[in-house]
C-alpha positions in Angstrom: 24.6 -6.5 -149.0 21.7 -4.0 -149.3 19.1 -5.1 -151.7 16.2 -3.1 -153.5 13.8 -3.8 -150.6 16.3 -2.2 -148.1 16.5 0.9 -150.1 12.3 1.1 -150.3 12.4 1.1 -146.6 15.6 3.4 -146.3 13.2 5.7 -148.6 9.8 4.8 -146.3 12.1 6.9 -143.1 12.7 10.1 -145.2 9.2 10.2 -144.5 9.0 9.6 -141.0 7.1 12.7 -139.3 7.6 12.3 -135.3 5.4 14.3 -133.1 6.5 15.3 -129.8 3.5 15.5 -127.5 4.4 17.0 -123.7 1.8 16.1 -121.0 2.9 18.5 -117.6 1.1 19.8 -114.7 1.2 20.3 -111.0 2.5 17.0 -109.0 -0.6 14.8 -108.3 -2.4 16.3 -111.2 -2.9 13.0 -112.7 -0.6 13.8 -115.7 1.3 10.3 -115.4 -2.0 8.4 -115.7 -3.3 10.5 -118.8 0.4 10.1 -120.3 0.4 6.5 -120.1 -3.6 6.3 -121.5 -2.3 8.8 -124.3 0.3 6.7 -125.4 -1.1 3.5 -124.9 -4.4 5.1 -127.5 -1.5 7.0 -129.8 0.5 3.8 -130.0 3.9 5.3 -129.2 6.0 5.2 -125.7 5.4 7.7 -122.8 9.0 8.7 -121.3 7.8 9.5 -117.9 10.3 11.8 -115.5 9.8 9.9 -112.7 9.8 6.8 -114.1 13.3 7.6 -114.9 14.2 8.7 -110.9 12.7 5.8 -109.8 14.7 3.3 -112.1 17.6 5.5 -111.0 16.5 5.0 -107.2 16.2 0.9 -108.0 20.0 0.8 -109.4 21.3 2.9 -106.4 20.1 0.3 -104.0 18.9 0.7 -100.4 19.4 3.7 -98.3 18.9 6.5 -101.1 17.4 9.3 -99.8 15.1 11.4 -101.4 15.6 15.1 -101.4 13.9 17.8 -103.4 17.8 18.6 -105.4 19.5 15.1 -104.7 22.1 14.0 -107.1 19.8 11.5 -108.7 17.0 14.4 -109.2 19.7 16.1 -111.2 20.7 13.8 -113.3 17.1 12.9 -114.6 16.8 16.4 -116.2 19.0 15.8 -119.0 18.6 11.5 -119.3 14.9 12.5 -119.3 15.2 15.4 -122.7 18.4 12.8 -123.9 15.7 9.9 -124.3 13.4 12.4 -125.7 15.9 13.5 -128.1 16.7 9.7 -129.2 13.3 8.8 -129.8 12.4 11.6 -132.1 15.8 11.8 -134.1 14.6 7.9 -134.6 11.6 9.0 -136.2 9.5 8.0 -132.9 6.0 9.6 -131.8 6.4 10.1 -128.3 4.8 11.2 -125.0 6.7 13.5 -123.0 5.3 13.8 -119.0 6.8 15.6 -116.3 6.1 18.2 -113.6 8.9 20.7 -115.0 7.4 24.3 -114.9 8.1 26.2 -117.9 11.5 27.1 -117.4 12.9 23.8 -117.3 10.5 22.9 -119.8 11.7 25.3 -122.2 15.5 24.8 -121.3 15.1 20.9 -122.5 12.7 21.5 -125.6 13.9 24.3 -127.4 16.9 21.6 -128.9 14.4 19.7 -129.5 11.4 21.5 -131.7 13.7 21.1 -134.4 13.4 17.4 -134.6 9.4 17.1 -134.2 7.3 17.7 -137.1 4.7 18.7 -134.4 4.5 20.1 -130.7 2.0 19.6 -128.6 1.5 20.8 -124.9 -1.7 19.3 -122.6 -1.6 20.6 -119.4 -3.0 19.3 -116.7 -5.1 20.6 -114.0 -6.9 20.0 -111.0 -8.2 21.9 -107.5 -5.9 22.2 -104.7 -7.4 19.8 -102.8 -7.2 17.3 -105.1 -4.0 17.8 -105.8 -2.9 17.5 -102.4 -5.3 14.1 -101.9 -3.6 12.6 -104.6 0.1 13.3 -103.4 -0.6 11.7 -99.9 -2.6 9.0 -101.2 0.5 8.0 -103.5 2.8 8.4 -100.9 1.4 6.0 -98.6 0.0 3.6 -101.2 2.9 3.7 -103.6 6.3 2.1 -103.1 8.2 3.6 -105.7 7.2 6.9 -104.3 10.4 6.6 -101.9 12.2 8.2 -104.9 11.2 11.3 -104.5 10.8 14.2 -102.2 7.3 13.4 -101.9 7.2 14.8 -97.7 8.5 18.1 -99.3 5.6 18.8 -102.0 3.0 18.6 -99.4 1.6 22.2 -100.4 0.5 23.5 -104.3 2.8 25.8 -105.2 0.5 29.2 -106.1 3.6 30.6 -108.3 3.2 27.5 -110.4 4.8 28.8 -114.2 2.7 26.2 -116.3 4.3 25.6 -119.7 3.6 28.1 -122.2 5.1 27.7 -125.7 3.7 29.0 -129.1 1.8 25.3 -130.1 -1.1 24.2 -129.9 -2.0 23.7 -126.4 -4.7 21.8 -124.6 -5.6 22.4 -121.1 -7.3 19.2 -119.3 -9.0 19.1 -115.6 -8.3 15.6 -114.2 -10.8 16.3 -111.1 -13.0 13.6 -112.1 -12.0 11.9 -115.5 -11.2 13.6 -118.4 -12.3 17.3 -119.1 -12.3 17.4 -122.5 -12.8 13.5 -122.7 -10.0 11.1 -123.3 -10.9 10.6 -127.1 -10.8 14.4 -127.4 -7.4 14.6 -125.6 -6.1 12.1 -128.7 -7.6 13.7 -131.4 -5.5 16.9 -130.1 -2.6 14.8 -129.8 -2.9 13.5 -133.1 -3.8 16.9 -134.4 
């Protein structure tokens, strides 16, 4: 039976205020990384994209193979905004991360802006050579790279559509660190 302290904290998630905070960029543009520091300085989880492929990858079992559209690709788009989704209606701060262009982006978020209090978009960004150092350096140092197309995204794509929604918006070159630094990147966050 629900007593009088049950009812406080019934009352306490009335005032729950969940802020949805979307990291994205370019593959190899160290968005994973500054996703997983973010959250780990926020104190909330990061739901990772590719994370979510490669768990995918791990129940298939041996012989999946990696294409740029492969079944498994397509059925991370909506798991990916679905966990979003349960997290915030929960009343759960979270870090958003994938390499989504703005399209997709938009396509998974808009249901979602009505359950954060807050949006907010950091954009990551680096040179094209970096960009491509990083991707091959993963690829052979990185097991759970095997999940994705990684062969395929040896090039930067010079149509990329970054994410652009009406929030507030931070862009951040990963080149070398943090540009602005790390605890400028959380203050954002936390707005």
């Amino acid at each position: 039976m629900p007593t009088s302290a049950d009812a406080a904290s019934d009352a306490d998630l009335v005032r729950l205020h969940p802020r949805l905070i979307v990291v994205s960029g370019q593959p190899g543009s160290g968005k994973t990384t500054l996703a997983h520091r973010l959250a780990e300085a926020i104190g909330c989880p990061a739901i990772c994209r590719d994370e979510i492929k490669e768990g995918m990858v791990h129940a298939y079992g041996p012989g999946f193979a990696a294409a740029t559209s492969d079944p498994l690709t397509m059925r991370t788009f909506p798991l990916f905004f679905d966990c979003v989704r349960l997290l915030l209606a929960g009343g759960v701060t979270v870090v958003a991360e994938a390499a989504f262009q703005h399209r997709l982006w938009v396509q998974g978020l808009t249901p979602l802006l009505e359950l954060a209090e807050e949006v907010r978009v950091i954009r990551c960004r680096t040179g094209e050579e970096v960009l491509l150092h990083r991707r091959s350096s993963r690829l052979a140092e990185v097991a759970t790279r095997s999940a994705h197309a990684d062969t395929e995204a040896m090039r930067v794509n010079p149509d990329w559509d970054a994410i652009h929604l009406d929030v507030p918006t931070l862009d951040v070159d990963t080149t070398d660190g943090y540009q602005p630094a790390l605890d400028a990147i959380v203050d954002f966050a936390n707005g």
